[in-house]
N, C-alpha and C positions, 0 to 999 in steps of 0.2 A: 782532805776536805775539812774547811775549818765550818762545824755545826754546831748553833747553840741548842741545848738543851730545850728552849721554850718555845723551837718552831715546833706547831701546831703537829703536823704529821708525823712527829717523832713520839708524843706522847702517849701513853698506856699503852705500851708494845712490850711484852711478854712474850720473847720469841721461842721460848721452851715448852709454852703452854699450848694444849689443841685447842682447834679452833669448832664450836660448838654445831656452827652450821657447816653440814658436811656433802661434798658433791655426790656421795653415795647416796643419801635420803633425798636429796630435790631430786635424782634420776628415778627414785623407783616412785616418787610423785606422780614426777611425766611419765614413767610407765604404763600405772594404774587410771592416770585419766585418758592418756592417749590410746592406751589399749597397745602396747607397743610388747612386744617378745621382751624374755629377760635373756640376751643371747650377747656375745660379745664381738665388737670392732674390729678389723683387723689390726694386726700386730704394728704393722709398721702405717702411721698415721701422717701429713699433711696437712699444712697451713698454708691456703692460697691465699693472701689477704687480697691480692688482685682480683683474684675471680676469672685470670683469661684463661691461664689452665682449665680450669672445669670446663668453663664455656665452650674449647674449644675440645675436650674430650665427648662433652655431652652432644655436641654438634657431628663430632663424627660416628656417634653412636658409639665409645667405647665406655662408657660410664653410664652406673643407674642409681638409683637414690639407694641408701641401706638403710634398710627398715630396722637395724638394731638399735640407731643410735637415736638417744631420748631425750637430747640436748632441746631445752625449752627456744632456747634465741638461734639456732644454725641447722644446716641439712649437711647432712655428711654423701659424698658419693661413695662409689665404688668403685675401680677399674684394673684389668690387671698390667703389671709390667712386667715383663722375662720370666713371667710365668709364677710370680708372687704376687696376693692379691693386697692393694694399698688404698686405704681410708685419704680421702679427702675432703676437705672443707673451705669453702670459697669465702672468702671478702670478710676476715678474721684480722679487724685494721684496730694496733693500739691495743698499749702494753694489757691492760686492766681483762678488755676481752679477749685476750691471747690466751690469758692465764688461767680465765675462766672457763676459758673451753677445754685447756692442758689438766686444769683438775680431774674434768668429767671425763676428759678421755684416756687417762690414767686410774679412772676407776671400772672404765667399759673395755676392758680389754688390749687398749694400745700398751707396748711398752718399749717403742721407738717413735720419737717424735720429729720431724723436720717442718721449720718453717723457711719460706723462700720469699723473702719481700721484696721490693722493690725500693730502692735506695739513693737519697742525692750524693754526689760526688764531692769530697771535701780533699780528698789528697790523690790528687792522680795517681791511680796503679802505676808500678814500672813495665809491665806488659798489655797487652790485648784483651785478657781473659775478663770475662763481664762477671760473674762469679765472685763473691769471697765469703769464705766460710770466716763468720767473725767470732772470733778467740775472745774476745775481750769486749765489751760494751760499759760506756759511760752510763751512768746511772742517772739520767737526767727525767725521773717520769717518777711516779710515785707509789706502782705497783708494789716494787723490787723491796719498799720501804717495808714493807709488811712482813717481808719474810725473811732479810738478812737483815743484821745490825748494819747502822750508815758506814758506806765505804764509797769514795768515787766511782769504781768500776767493780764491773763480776767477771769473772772468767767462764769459758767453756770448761765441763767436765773434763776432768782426763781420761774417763774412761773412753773419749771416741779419740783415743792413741792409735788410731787404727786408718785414723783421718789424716792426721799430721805424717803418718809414716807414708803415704800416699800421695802426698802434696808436691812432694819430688817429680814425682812421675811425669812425664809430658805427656800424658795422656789425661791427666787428672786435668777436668776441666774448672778448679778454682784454687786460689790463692789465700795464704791467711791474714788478717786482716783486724782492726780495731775502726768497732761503732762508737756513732753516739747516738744513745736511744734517748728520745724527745717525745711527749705527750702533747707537744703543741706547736706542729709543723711550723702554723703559721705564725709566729714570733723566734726563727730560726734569722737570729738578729747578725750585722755584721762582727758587733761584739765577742757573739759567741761563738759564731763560726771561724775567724782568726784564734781565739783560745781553743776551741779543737784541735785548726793546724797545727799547733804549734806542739801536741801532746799527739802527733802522727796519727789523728782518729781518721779514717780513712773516707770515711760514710757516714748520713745519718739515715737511721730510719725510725720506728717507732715501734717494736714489740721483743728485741733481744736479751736486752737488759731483765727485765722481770722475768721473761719466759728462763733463763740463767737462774734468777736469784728464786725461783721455785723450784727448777731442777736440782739444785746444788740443798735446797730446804730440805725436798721432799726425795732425794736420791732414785730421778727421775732420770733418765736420756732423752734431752733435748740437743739437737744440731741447730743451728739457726744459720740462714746463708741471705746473704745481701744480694739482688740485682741489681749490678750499677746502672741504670735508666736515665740519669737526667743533671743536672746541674741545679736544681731548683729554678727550672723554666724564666733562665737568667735569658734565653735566646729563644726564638723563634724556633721551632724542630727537634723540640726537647722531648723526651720522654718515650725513644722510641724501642722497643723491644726485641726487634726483630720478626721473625717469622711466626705467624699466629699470633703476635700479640708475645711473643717469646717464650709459646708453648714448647715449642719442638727442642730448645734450649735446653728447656727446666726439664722435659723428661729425660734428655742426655746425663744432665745431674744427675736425677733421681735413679735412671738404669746403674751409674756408676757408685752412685751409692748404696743402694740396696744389694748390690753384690756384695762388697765390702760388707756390711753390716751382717747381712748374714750367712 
């Protein structure tokens, strides 16, 4: 990636230096005005940016609000799965608030993060599988700036080796995969979308790339996984999820990974 020095978002970045305002003091803020416990999130945490997962947890009475979590802009649920109990947070859309919510909840007690977004389709899988755990994200947002020096793409941590050894499996229900993370859906131009193809970006969505480039900052475990839903509503009957909304899906992922993880 050829960058010049005098774009604007490159400048006064100090990426060795801590940063003054810190997600531990705005929490215990909203603590002391909310009135809220000083207790901690569960371990393994959730990014629904869609919202149909909760919805449809909260609809069938499997999920309740957690009164730990003192996040000023979100509500965290609660619900259990195979008998581990997992932090969720609905409608968590784009890189910026992704990362702002990963800060807070790497300081309230998560130390397993997965996000599961919904994703347009740019390189047809070679199989069926709706799922792809993406390895790799174009850095096209401006979150990610702030916290790795400029490079095209970020990788997934190595440490979820544990992921990739599994991906074999015909049981494993997602494949590996390269995004492009975008902060601006709607200028997801022909331009750009042919230079993806052509560099096998799989998908686009908009929170992997930063959610990456703060995990790899801050030696964090973040997973990020794409649901492929749609083609960018090129066709009439786009966007469709499946069952619940493509609840029943995502918790098949999540049972299959939270075994795995721990």
């Amino acid at each position: 990636m050829n960058l010049k020095p005098s774009i604007p978002l490159l400048l006064n970045k100090d990426y060795s230096a801590p940063s003054l305002f810190l997600p531990d003091n705005l929490l215990r803020e909203a603590r002391r005005q909310k009135s809220i416990p000083d207790c901690n999130v569960p371990e393994i945490c959730v990014l629904d940016p869609d919202g149909d997962l909760v919805d449809y947890l909260v609809k069938e009475g499997k999920a309740s609000l957690n009164e730990c979590w003192a996040c000023y802009h979100s509500k965290m649920y609660s619900f259990k799965l195979d008998d581990f109990v997992i932090g969720i947070i609905p409608c968590i859309v784009g890189a910026s608030y992704a990362v702002l919510v990963a800060e807070q909840l790497f300081v309230s007690g998560c130390k397993h993060l997965i996000s599961v977004t919904s994703a347009g389709i740019i390189n047809h899988p070679a199989d069926n599988k709706r799922f792809a755990l993406i390895t790799e994200a174009v850095r096209d947002e401006g979150t990610s700036y702030h916290y790795l020096k400029p490079a095209s793409t970020v990788k997934i941590s190595q440490n979820t080796q544990i992921l990739f050894d599994g991906a074999a499996d015909e049981n494993c229900p997602f494949f590996e995969a390269k995004s492009w993370t975008t902060d601006a859906p709607y200028r997801e131009t022909q331009t750009a979308i042919s230079a993806m193809e052509k560099i096998n970006v799989c998908c686009v969505e908009m929170e992997a790339a930063a959610l990456y480039a703060f995990a790899e900052a801050k030696q964090k475990n973040i997973i990020c996984f794409a649901h492929l839903t749609n083609t960018m509503a090129q066709a009439e009957g786009d966007f469709e999820k499946g069952e619940h909304f493509g609840s029943i899906d995502t918790l098949n992922l999540l049972s299959y990974l939270v075994k795995r993880i721990l």
